[in-house]
N, C-alpha and C positions, 0 to 999 in steps of 0.2 A: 336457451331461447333468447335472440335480442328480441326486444321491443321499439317501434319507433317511438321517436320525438312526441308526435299526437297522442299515441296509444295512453303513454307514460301520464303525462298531463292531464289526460282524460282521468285516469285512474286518479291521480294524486287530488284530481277535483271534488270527484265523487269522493275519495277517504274523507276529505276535510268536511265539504257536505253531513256527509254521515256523522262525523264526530260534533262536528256544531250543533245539526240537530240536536244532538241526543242530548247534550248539557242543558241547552234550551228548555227541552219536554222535562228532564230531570229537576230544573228550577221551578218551574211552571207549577210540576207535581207538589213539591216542597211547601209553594207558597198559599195554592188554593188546596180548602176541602170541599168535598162533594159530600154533602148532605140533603137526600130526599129529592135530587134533579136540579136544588139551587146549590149556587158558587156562593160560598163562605168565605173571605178572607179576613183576619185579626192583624192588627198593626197600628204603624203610627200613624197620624192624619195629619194635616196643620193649615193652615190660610192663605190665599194668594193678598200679599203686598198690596199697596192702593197706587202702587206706581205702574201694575200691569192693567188694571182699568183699560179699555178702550183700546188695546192688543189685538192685535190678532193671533185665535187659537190655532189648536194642529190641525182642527175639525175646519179653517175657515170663517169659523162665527168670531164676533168683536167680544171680547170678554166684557163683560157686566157685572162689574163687584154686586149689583142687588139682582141678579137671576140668580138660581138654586141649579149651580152647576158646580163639575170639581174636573180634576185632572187626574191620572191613574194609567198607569204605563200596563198595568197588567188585566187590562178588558177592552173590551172594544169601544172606538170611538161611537158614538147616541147608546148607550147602554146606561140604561135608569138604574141604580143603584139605592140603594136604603144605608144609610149611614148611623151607628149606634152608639154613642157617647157611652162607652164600657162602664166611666164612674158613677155619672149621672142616669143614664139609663134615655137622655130624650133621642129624638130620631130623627131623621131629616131624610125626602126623596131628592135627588140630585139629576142629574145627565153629565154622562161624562164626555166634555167636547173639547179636553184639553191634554198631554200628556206633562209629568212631572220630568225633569232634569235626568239622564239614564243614570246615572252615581246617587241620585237622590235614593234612599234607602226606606223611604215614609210609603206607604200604601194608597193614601190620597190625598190631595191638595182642594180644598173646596175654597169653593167663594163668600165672602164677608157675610153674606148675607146666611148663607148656610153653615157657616161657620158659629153662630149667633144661635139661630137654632136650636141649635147641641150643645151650647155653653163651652164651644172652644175660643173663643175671642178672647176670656182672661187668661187662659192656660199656655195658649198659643199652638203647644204641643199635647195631644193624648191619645190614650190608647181605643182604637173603635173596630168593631166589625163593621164590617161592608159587605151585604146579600144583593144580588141579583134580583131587581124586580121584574118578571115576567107581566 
């Protein structure tokens, strides 16, 4: 059986489609758990620089090192988020209107201000859950 030129294409589109998906959903699956109908995620956090001040985010809005905002590749952009300082134990609600660097490996980037909060400003780096506030 030949196939034309389009057919072939067509097919090769849809394969790669398919396989892209799937790594995607497979990552996706890996990084959040589902507990109780909220999104759980564990990871690293860290602070945006005072050199992105006054930026603009992926969302559109000016970044504001003192609003209680973070950046977070893996949830949607105005998704209020609860942030847990894993050592300390304090919290912070946030909005998420920014995404972190795709190589960046950390789970969220917050702002100074929310940074402070949670007692990540001496650390720089720590380990936090991040839940989904409904």
């Amino acid at each position: 059986m030949i196939l034309s030129k389009t057919t072939l294409m067509g097919f090769l589109i849809l394969l790669c489609l398919n396989v892209c998906g799937q790594k995607q959903v497979t990552k996706h699956k890996k990084s959040i758990k589902h507990a109780d109908s909220a999104q759980i995620i564990y990871g690293l956090a860290s602070y945006y620089s005072d050199m992105f001040n006054g930026r603009k985010t992926a969302s559109g809005e000016i970044f504001n090192q003192n609003k209680l905002t973070a950046a977070c590749n893996k949830l949607p952009l105005g998704t209020r988020i609860k942030v847990t300082n894993i050592k300390n134990g304090n919290t912070v609600v946030v909005k998420v209107n920014d995404r972190l660097h795709p190589k960046m490996k950390r789970v969220v980037d917050l702002s100074k201000s929310a940074a402070k909060k949670i007692g990540l400003t001496t650390a720089g780096v720590t380990r936090v859950k991040v839940e989904v506030v409904e």
